[in-house]
C-alpha positions as CSV (number, residue, x, y, z in Angstrom):
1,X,153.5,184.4,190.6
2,X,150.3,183.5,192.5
3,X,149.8,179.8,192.5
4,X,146.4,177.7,193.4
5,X,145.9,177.5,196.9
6,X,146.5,181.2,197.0
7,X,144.2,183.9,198.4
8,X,143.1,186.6,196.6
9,X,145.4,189.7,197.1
10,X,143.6,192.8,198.1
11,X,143.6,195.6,195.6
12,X,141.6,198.3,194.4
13,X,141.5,199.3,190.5
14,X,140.4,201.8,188.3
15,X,137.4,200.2,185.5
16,X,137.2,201.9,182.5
17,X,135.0,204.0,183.9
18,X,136.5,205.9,186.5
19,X,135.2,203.8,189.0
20,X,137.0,202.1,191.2
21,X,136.7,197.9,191.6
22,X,137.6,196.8,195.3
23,X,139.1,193.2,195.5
24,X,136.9,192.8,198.4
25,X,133.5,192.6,196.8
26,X,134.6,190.2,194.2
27,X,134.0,187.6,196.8
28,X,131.3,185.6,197.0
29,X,130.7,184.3,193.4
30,X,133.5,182.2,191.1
31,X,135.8,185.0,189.9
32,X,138.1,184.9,186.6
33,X,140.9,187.8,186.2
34,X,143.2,188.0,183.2
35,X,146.1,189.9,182.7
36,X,147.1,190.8,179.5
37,X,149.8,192.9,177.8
38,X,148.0,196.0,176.0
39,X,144.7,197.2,174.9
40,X,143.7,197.1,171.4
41,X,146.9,194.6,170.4
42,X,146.2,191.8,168.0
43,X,146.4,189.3,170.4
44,X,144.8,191.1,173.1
45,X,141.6,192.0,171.0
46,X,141.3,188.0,170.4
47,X,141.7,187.0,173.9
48,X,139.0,189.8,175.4
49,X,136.3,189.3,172.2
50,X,136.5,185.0,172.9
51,X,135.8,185.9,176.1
52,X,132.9,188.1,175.3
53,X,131.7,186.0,172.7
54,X,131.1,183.3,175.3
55,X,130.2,185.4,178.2
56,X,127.0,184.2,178.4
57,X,128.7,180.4,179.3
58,X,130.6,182.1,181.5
59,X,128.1,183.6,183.4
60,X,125.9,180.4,182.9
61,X,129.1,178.6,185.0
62,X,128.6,181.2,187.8
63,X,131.8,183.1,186.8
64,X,132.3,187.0,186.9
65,X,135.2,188.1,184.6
66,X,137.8,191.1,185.5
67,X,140.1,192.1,182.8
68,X,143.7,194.0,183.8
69,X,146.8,195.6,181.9
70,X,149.2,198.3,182.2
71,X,146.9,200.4,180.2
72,X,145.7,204.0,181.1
73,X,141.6,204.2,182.0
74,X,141.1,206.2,178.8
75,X,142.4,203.7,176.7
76,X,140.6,201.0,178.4
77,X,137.7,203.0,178.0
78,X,138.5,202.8,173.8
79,X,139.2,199.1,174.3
80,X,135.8,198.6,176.6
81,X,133.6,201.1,174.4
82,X,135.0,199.3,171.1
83,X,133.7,196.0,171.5
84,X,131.3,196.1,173.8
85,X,133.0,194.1,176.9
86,X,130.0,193.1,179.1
87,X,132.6,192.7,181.9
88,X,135.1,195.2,183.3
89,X,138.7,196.3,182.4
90,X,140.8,197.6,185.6
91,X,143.7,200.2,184.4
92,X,146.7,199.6,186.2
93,X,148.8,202.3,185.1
94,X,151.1,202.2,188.3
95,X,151.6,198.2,188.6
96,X,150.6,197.5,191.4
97,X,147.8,194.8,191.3
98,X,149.9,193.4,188.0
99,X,152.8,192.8,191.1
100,X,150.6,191.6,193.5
101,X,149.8,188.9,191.3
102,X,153.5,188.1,189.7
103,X,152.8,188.4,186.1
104,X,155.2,191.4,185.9
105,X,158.3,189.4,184.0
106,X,160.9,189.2,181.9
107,X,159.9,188.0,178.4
108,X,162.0,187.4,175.3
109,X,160.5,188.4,171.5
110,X,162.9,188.2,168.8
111,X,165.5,187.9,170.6
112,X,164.9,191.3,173.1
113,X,164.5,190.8,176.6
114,X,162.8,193.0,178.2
115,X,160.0,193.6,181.4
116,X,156.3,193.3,180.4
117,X,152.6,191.9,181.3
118,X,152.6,188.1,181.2
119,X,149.1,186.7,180.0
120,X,148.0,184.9,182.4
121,X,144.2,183.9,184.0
122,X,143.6,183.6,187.2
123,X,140.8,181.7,188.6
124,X,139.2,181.9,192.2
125,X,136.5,180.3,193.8
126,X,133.4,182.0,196.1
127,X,136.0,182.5,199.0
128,X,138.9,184.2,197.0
129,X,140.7,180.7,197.0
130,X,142.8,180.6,193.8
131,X,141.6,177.5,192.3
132,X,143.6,177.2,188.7
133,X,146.2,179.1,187.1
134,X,146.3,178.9,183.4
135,X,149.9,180.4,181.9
136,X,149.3,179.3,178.1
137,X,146.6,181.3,177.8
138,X,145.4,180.7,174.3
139,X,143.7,183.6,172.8
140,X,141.4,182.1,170.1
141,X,139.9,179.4,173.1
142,X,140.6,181.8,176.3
143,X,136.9,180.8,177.2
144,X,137.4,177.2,176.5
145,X,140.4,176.9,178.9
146,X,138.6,178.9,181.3
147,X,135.3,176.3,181.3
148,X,137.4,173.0,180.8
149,X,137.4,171.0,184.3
């Protein structure tokens, strides 16, 4: 898994859209990426609305928010359209930014093991420099964690 100290790893993604989001010219301003599991899941829909909800903090902090799964662009789009996400949501169908950035794991639900998105927040500053890493990612306070020092 990316760790703090880390650079940014190049990528280019696929917004909800149809557009596509180049790693590249998310430089220059403080940059927070989540990964989480699947569109439209309880837990999901929590995480992505706190951090809409307090977007405007956010913003107010200097960050800019990118939000990625496994999901296909179509039902990002749903997600996106849905509740009104003022930031984007990259479709990574094919896995490859989710391995660039190590939060493709084994995880263990009632008792099944099995390979699967991690939740995890990533958090760079203006020069891509991966400044915090935040593993517990708790979906009612996602924002919170994101804006304590």
């Amino acid at each position: 898994m990316l760790k703090v100290g880390d650079k940014l790893p190049q990528f280019k993604g696929t917004n909800q859209d149809g557009q596509t989001i180049d790693s590249k010219n998310l430089i220059g301003k403080k940059l927070v990426i989540f990964f989480y599991p699947q569109a439209n899941t309880p837990t999901c829909t929590v995480e992505a609305c706190n951090l809409s909800d307090n977007y405007s903090q956010l913003e107010k902090a200097g960050f800019q928010l990118l939000g990625i799964s496994g999901d296909t662009v179509k039902k990002q789009k749903n997600f996106h359209s849905k509740f009104a996400f003022p930031y984007d949501l990259i479709a990574d169908e094919n896995r490859d930014i989710i391995e660039k950035f190590g939060v493709w794991q084994e995880k263990k639900t009632f008792g099944k093991t099995y390979m699967g998105i991690v939740r995890t927040t990533f958090i760079f500053d203006e020069k891509g420099i991966c400044t915090r890493v935040i593993e517990k990612v708790t979906s009612k306070t996602a924002a919170a964690q994101i804006l304590e020092v």
